[in-house]
C-alpha positions in Angstrom: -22.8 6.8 81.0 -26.1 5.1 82.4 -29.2 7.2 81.2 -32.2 7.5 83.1 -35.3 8.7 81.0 -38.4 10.5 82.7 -41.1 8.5 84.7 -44.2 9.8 85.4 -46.2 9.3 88.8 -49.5 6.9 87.2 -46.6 4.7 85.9 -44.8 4.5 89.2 -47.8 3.1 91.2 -47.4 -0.3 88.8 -43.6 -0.3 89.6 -42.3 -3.7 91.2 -39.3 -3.2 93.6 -36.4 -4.2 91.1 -37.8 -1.8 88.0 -38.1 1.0 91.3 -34.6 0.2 91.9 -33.2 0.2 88.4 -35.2 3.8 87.7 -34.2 5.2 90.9 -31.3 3.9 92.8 -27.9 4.8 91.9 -25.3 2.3 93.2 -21.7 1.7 93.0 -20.9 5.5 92.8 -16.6 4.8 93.6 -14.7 2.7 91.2 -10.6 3.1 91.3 -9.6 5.6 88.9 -12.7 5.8 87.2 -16.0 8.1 86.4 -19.6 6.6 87.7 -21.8 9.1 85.8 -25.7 8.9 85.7 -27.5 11.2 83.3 -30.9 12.4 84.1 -34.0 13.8 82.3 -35.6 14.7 85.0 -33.8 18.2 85.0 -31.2 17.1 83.3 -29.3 16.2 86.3 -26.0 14.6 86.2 -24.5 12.1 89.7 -21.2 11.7 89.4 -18.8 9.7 91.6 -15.1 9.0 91.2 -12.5 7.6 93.3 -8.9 8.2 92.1 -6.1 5.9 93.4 -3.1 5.8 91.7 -4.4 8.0 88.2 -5.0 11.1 87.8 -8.9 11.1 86.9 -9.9 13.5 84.0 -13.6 14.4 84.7 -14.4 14.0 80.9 -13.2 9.8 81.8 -16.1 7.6 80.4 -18.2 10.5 78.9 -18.7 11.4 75.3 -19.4 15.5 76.2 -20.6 15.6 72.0 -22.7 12.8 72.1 -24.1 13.0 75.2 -24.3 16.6 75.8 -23.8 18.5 72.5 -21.1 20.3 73.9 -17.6 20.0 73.3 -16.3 19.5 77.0 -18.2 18.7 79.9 -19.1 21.7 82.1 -19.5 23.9 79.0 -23.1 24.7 79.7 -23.3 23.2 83.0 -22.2 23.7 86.8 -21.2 21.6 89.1 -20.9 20.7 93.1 -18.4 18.4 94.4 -18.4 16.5 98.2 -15.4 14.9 99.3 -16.7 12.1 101.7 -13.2 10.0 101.8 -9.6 10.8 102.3 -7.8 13.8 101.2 -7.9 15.3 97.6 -7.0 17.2 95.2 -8.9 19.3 92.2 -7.7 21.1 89.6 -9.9 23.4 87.8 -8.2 25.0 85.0 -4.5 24.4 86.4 -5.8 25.6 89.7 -6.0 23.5 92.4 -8.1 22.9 95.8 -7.3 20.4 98.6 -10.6 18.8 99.6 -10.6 17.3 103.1 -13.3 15.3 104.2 -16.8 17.1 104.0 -15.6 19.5 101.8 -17.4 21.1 98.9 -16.3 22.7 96.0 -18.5 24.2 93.2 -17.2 24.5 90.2 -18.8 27.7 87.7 -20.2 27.0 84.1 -17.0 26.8 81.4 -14.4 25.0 83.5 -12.6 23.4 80.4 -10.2 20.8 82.9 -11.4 19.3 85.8 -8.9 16.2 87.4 -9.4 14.7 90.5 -6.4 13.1 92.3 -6.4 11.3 96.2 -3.0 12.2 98.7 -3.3 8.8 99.6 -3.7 5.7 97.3 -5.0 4.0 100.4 -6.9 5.7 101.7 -8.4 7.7 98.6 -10.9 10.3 98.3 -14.6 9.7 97.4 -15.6 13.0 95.0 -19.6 12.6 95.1 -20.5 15.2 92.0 -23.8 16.8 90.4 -24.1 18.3 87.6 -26.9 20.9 86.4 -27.7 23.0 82.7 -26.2 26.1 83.2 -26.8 29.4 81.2 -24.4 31.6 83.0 -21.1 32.0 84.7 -20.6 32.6 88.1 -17.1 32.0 90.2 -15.9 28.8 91.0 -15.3 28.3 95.1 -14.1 26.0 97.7 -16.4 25.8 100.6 -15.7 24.2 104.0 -18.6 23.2 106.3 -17.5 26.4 109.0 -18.4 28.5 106.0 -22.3 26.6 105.6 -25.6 27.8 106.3 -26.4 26.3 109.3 -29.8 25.5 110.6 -30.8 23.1 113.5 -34.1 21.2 112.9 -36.1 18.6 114.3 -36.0 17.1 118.2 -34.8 14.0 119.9 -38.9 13.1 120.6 -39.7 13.1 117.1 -36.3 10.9 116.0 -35.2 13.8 113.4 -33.2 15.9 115.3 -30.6 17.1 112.5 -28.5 19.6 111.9 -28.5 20.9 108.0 -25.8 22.6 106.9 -26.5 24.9 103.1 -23.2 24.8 101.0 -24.1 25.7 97.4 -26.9 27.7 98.3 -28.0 31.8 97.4 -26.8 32.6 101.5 -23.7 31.2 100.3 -22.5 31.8 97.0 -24.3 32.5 93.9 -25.2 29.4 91.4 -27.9 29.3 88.0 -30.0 26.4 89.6 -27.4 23.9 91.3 -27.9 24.1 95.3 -26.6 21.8 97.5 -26.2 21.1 101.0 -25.8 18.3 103.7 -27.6 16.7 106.8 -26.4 15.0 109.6 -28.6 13.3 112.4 -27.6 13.1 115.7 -27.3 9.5 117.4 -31.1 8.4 118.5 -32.4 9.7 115.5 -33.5 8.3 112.3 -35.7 10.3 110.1 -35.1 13.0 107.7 -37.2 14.9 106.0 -40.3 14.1 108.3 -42.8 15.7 108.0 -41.8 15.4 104.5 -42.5 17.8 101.5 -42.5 17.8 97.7 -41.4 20.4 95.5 -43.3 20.8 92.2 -40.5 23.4 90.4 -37.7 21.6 91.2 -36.2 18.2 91.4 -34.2 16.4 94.1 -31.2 13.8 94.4 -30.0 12.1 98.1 -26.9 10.4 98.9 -26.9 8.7 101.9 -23.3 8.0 103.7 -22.2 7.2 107.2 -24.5 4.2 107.3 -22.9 2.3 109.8 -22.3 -1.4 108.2 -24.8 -3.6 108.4 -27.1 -1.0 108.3 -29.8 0.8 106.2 -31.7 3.3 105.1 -35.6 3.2 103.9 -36.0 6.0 101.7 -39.7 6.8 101.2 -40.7 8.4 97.7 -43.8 8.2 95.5 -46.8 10.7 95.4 -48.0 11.2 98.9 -50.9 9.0 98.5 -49.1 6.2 97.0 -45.3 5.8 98.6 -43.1 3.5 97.9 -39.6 2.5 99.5 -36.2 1.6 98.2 -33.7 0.2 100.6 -30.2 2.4 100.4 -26.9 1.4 101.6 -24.1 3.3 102.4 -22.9 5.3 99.5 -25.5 4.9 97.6 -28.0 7.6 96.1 -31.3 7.7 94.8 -33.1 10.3 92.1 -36.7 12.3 93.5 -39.2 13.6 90.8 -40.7 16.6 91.8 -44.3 15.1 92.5 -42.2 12.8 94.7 -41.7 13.0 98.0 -38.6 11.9 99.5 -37.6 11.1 103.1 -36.5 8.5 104.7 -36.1 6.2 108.3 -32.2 4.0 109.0 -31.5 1.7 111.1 -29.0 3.9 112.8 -28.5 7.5 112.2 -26.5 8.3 109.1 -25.8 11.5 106.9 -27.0 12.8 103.6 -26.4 15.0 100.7 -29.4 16.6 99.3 -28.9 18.5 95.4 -32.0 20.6 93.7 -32.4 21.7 90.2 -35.1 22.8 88.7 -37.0 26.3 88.0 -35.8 27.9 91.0 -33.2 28.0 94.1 -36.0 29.0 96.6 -34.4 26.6 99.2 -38.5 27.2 101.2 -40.3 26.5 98.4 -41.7 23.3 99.1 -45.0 21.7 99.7 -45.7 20.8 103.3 -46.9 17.6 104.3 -48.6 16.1 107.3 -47.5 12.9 108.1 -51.0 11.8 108.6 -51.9 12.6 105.3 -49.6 9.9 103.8 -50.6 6.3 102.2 
């Protein structure tokens, strides 16, 4: 497991691009038949990725859940939401299981003792994006499809960020501790997100971008407002957002994302509004 410690916002501003990078940018997310886990301070947020191929995966692969956690399996005081953006899937929760086409989102409740993730075709596999949150409750664990999403239409075609964001683990949906989690997909011709952009000082944030055609990026923009940054982003790649941060960003081609928040609330409009003029 790859641990990320807290970075606060005066040390950021002395950041060069690679120690930006290695704080922020998660790469390499989907190995065959194995865990990608990054553990975060900042909220205690865990980004997990696993690609199974011809194994059944065990979601406990590569972590140490006593000496990483304090907890004797994995999700024993946490929750967790899980994106399918490849082929068909399977997970089984406890000897149940849910088939996860592509887009589709399970969230999995605080206690869940066995967790495996398997693809229906080796060759075309699934890609289970995963984050993890503390959890001090149980709720129920459900399969969501993107017809049963929030849905809410933002942005315009003059502006470059007309988008279309659709709220899957989220309190209009189903009821979480902290975890919410939801997607964005821009429509072709446009290329920002998040613009005007907004920080969020009670909760954190992660992004994964996918659907970045190839040969294509994505600048995401991050940093307190007067002092931004930018990391470059490839497909299936994601980056961690502090809550002084802001965090938006411009492809060269539309693309999607996968937004996650944790943090003191679940207040999906609590945010901090932003002008873009009043960015440096």
């Amino acid at each position: 497991m790859d641990i990320r410690y807290s970075v606060n916002q005066k040390d950021f501003k002395r950041y060069t691009t690679e120690e930006l990078r290695n704080e922020f940018l998660i790469e390499k997310l989907y190995v065959e038949n194995e865990i990608k886990a990054v553990y975060s301070h900042i909220d205690r947020m865990v980004t997990l990725g696993c690609m199974p191929t011809t194994e059944k995966v065990s979601i406990d692969k590569g972590i140490n859940s006593w000496e990483n956690f304090g907890t004797d399996y994995f999700l024993e005081r946490r929750e967790i939401g899980i994106f399918n953006l490849g082929g068909k899937g399977k997970i089984e929760v406890d000897e149940k299981v849910y088939e996860l086409d592509y887009k589709d989102c399970l969230y999995i409740t605080k206690g869940a003792k066995k967790v495996y993730f398997t693809s229906d075709n080796k060759d075309k596999p699934a890609k289970f994006y995963m984050i993890s949150a503390p959890a001090h409750c149980s709720y129920e664990t459900t399969f969501i499809s993107i017809k049963d999403a929030a849905k809410r239409e933002l942005g315009s075609m003059e502006t470059a960020n007309k988008r279309t964001i659709y709220q899957f683990i989220h309190p209009d949906v189903i009821k979480t501790c902290q975890l919410s989690m939801g997607m964005t997909i821009l429509e072709k011709g446009s290329v920002w997100n998040t613009m005007p952009c907004h920080t969020h000082e009670r909760r954190m944030e992660i992004y994964t971008y996918f659907e970045v055609p190839e040969d294509n990026i994505v600048m995401h923009f991050m940093g307190e407002p007067t002092e931004t940054r930018n990391v470059v982003i490839k497909n299936e790649e994601a980056v961690i957002c502090p809550s002084w941060s802001i965090h938006a960003g411009a492809g060269t081609s539309n693309y999607s994302f996968i937004w996650a928040m944790g943090g003191e609330n679940i207040a999906f409009d609590d945010m901090d509004h932003l002008k873009p003029t009043e960015l440096k």
